[in-house]
N, C-alpha and C positions, 0 to 999 in steps of 0.2 A: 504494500500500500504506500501509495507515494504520499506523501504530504506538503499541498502548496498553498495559497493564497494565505487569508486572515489567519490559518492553523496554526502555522510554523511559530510564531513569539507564543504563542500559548503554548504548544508543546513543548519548545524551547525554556520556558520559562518552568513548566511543571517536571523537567528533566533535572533543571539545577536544582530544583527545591528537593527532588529526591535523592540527589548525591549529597547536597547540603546536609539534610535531616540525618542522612544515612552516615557522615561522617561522622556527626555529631554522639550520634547514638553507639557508635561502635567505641571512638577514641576518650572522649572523655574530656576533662578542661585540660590544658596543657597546665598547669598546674600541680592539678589530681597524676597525671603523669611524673613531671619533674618529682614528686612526694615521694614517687615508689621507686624513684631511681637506687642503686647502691654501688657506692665506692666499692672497685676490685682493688683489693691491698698490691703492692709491689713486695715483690717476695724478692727484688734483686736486678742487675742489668739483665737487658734484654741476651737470647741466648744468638750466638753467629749465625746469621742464612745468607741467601746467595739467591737475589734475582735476575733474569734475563733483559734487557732492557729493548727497548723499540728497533735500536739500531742494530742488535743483536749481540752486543758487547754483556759483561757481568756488572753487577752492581753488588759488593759486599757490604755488610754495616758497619766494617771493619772501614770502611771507604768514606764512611759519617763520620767520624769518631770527631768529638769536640765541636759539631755544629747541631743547629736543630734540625727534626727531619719530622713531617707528617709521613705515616706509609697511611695510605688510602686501598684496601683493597674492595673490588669492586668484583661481581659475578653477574651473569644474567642467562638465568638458564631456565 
């Protein structure tokens, strides 16, 4: 079913209000989140690894040492 003319802002609009409601209801205030967060203790330095890099060269964290470093890692599967 196609939907054209006067439809589409109604539909459109009754689309966000159920993603809206529906976020709402699942996640909670960002607040009530942040509450139930919990610190992982540091038991110590980080342990040596070795990753591949883009260019295809290695990157140690041995390669860090005495600078700051975010690692970011990322999947999508």
């Amino acid at each position: 079913m196609l939907i054209t003319g006067r439809r589409v802002p109604v539909v459109l609009c009754l689309v966000v209000m159920v993603v809206a409601l529906g976020s709402l209801a699942m996640g909670g205030t960002l607040e009530t989140r942040m509450a139930n967060l919990q610190l992982v203790p540091l038991t110590g330095p980080a342990k040596p690894f070795t990753l591949a890099k883009l260019d295809g060269t290695r990157l140690t964290l041995a390669d860090l040492a005495g600078q700051p470093a975010l690692l970011y890692f990322w999947a999508s599967w």
